[in-house]
N, C-alpha and C positions, 0 to 999 in steps of 0.2 A: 822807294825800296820796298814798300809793304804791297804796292802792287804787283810789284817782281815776286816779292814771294808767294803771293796770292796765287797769282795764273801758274807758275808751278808746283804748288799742290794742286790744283786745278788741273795741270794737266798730270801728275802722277795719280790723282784718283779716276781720271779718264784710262791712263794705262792699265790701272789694275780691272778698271771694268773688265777691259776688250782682254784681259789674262782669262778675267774669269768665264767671262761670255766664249773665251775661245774652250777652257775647260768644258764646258756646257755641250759647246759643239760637239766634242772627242764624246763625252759620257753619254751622247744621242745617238753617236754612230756604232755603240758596240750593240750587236744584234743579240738580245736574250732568246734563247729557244725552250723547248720541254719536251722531256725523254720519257717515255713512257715503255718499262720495258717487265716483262711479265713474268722473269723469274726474280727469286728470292734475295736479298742483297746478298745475300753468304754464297749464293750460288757460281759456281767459277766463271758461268756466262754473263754474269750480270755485272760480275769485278773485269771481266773480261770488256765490258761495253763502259762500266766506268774510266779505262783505260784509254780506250779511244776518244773519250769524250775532252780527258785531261792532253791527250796529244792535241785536238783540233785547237782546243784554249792557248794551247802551249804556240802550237805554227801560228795561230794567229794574232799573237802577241795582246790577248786578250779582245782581241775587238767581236769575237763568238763567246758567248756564254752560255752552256747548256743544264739545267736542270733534271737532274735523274729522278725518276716515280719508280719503286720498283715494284715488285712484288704485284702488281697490277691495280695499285694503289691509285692510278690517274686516269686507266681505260682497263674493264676484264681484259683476258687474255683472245677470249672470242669476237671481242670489240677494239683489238688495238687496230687495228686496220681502217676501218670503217672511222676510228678517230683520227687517225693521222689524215683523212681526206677530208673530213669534215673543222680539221681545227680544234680540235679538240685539244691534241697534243700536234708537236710540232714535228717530230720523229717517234717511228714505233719498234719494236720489235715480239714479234712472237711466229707462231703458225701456220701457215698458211692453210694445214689440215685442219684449223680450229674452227673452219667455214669453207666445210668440203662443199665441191662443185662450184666452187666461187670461182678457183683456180687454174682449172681443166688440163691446161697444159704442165703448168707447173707440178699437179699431181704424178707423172711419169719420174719426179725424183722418189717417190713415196714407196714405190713400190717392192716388192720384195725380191731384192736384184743381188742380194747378198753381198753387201755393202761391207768391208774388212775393219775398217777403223773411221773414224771423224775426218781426220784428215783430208783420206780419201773423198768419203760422202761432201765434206763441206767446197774443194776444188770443182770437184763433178757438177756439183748445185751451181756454182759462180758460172764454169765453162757454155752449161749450157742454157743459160739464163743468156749469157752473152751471142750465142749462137743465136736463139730463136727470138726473142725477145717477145714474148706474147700479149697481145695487143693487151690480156686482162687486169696488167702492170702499169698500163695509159698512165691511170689514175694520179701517179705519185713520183716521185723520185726513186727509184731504186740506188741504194748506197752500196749495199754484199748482200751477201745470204751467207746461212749457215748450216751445217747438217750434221749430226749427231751419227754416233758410230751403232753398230748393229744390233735391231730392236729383240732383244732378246724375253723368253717368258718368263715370270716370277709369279710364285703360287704360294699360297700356305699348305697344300699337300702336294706329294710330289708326281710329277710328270713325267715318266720315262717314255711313253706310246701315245700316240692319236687315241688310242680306246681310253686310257687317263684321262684325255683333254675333254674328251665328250661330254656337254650339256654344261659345262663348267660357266662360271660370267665371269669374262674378264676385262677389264678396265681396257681400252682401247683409241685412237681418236682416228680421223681423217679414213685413210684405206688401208690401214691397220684394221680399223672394223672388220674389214671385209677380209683380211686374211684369218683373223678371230673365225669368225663365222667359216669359212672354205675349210680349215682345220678340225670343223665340230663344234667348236665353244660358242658360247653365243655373250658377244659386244654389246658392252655396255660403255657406250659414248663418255668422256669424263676430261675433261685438263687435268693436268699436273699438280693442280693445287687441291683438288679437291680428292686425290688418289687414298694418301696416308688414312682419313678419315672413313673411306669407304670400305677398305683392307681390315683396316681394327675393326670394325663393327660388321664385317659381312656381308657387307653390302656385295659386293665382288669377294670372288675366288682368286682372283690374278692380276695380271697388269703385264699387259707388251708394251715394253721400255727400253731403251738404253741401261747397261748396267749402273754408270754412272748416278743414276739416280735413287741408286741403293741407301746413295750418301747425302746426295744432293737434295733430296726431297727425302731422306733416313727412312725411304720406305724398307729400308733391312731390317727396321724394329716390327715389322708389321706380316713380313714374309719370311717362311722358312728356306725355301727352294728357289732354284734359279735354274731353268732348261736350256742348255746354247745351243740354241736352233739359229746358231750364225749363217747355216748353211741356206737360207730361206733373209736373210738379215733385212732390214728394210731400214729405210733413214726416215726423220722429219726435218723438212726443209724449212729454214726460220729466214725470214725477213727483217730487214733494215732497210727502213725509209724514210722519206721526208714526204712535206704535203710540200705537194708542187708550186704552190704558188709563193711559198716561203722560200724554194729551190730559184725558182727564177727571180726573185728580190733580189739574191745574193749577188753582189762583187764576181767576176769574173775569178779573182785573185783568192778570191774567199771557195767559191766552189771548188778548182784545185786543188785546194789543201785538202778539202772535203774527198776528194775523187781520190788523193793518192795517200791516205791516212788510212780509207777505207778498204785500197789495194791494200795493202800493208795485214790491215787486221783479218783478211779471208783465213792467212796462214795462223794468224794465233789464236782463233777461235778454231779452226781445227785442231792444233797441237790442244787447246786447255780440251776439247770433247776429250780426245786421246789419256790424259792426266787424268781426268774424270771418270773417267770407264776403269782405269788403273785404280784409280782409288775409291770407286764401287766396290768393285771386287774383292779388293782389301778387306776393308768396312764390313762385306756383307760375312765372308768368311772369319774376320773377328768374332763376330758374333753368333758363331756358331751355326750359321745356316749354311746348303749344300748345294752346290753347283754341277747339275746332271748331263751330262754330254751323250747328244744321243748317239746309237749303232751309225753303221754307214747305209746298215739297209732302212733305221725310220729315218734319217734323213733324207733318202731317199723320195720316202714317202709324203715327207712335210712337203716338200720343195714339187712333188707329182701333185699331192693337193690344191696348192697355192696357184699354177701354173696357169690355170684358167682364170685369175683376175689379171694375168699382165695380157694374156690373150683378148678377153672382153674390153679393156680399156684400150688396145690399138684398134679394133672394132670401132668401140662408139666415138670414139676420138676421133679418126679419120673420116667416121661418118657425118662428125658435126662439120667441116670441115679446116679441121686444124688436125695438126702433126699427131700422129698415134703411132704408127708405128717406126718411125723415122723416128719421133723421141725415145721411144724405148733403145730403137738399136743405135743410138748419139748416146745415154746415160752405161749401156752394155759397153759399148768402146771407153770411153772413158774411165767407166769403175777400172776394166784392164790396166789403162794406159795409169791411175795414180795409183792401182791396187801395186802395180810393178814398184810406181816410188815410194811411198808410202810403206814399207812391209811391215 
């Protein structure tokens, strides 16, 4: 009798092993990742990408687990890139203007195509990302992209004519520089994060931004004026990605979630730009600062100025040889075809 009962505790503490040992197993195969993404947690992009991070967990019944860095607290904004390929972090999100000439092709989103709303910009960016697929992307996983609605100028004096804007320095990145400069003013290179600080103390005169970030980065406390030179509009195209080799780890069943999560979020990070630009706006005029719409004859003229950097980059771009002017007139169709649905 005592050996009867012996060999069965004996074998229910065998069973509980093989519970636990099977526990062991499950708790090894959920894949932890790390999100390194370079706007502020308050920011709507960045609750925007915590959003998606809580769907992937969600379809995946836990077996992805993704850790958010924000604020660029795990890789600058100028190095999220360059981390997401080296392992550094697992997934990135920021600029691609943040390391102009990296990008070549993908810069013909950037340009000053007069971009209506996020919406639109952020579909435009995905379309033709899909279309062309540019070899300088090898590198990584591409998951979306995103694009911010029309970079408009904010000053602490105000701008109503190109003779205003002259000699001024204003805060700028990628080929925004160079629309700075074609206009007069003269570019002064800067992220998003280091804007507010340079405004208050003078460093810069200005900043070509999305209005959104009146609120988003509260550079309204810092600027009086706001010029909508939408007619000239230009986007920044943001990236979401993975390092490849973490990409190709993954479960068939697991990337899918991934692929149609990320279909999914193109539309809600362009509707939250859309919300954001709405609540710049707000924001900036709460506080008693002033939003100057130019004539139709200086727009006119912004947009005569500007004209020669989309000209120069179908030039050099075709001559390296990759797509110049074929991207322009692929991003040109496009803005149409979502400027139509998007209104």
């Amino acid at each position: 009798m005592k050996k009867r009962i012996f060999i069965w505790i004996a074998f229910l503490a065998a069973a509980g092993w093989i519970v636990a040992g099977s526990s062991n197993v499950l708790e090894a195969s959920t894949t932890n990742l790390t999100y390194s993404v370079f706007f502020p947690p308050t920011h709507g992009q960045s609750k925007a990408a915590v959003e998606w991070v809580k769907e992937i967990e969600k379809r995946t019944n836990g077996r992805v687990k993704i850790n958010v860095f924000s604020g660029g607290s795990l890789t600058p904004a100028d190095q999220t890139f360059d981390g997401v390929v080296k392992g550094i972090s697992d997934l990135g999100m920021s600029c691609f203007a943040y390391t102009r000439g990296r990008f070549p092709v993908m810069e013909a989103l950037d340009l000053p195509m007069g971009y209506p709303n996020g919406r639109t910009a952020t579909h435009v960016a995905n379309d033709f990302f899909t279309k062309f697929k540019p070899k300088e992307l090898d590198g990584v996983k591409v998951l979306y992209i995103h694009a911010h609605g029309p970079g408009l100028l904010h000053t602490i004096k105000p701008v109503k004519s190109l003779r205003d804007l002259k000699g001024m320095k204003i805060r700028s990145t990628g080929l925004s520089a160079k629309v700075v400069e074609m206009l007069g003013a003269v570019p002064v290179a800067m992220p998003q994060g280091g804007t507010y600080e340079a405004l208050q103390r003078g460093v810069v005169d200005g900043t070509f931004t999305p209005i959104e970030t009146l609120k988003g980065w509260k550079q309204a406390e810092v600027i009086k004026f706001t010029t909508d030179s939408s007619g000239i509009g230009y986007t920044t195209a943001m990236f979401v990605v993975m390092n490849l080799k973490k990409w190709n780890a993954l479960p068939k069943d697991i990337q899918d979630i991934f692929e149609a999560v990320s279909g999914q979020w193109v539309d809600v990070h362009g509707q939250t730009w859309d919300v954001s630009d709405l609540e710049g706006r707000q924001y900036t005029l709460s506080l008693g600062n002033k939003i100057i719409p130019l004539s139709k004859e200086e727009n006119a003229r912004w947009k005569k100025a500007v004209s020669p950097i989309i000209q120069n980059y179908m030039k050099t771009t075709d001559a390296k040889g990759l797509p110049g002017k074929s991207a322009v007139n692929e991003v040109e169709s496009l803005i149409k075809k979502y400027g139509r649905q998007y209104k």
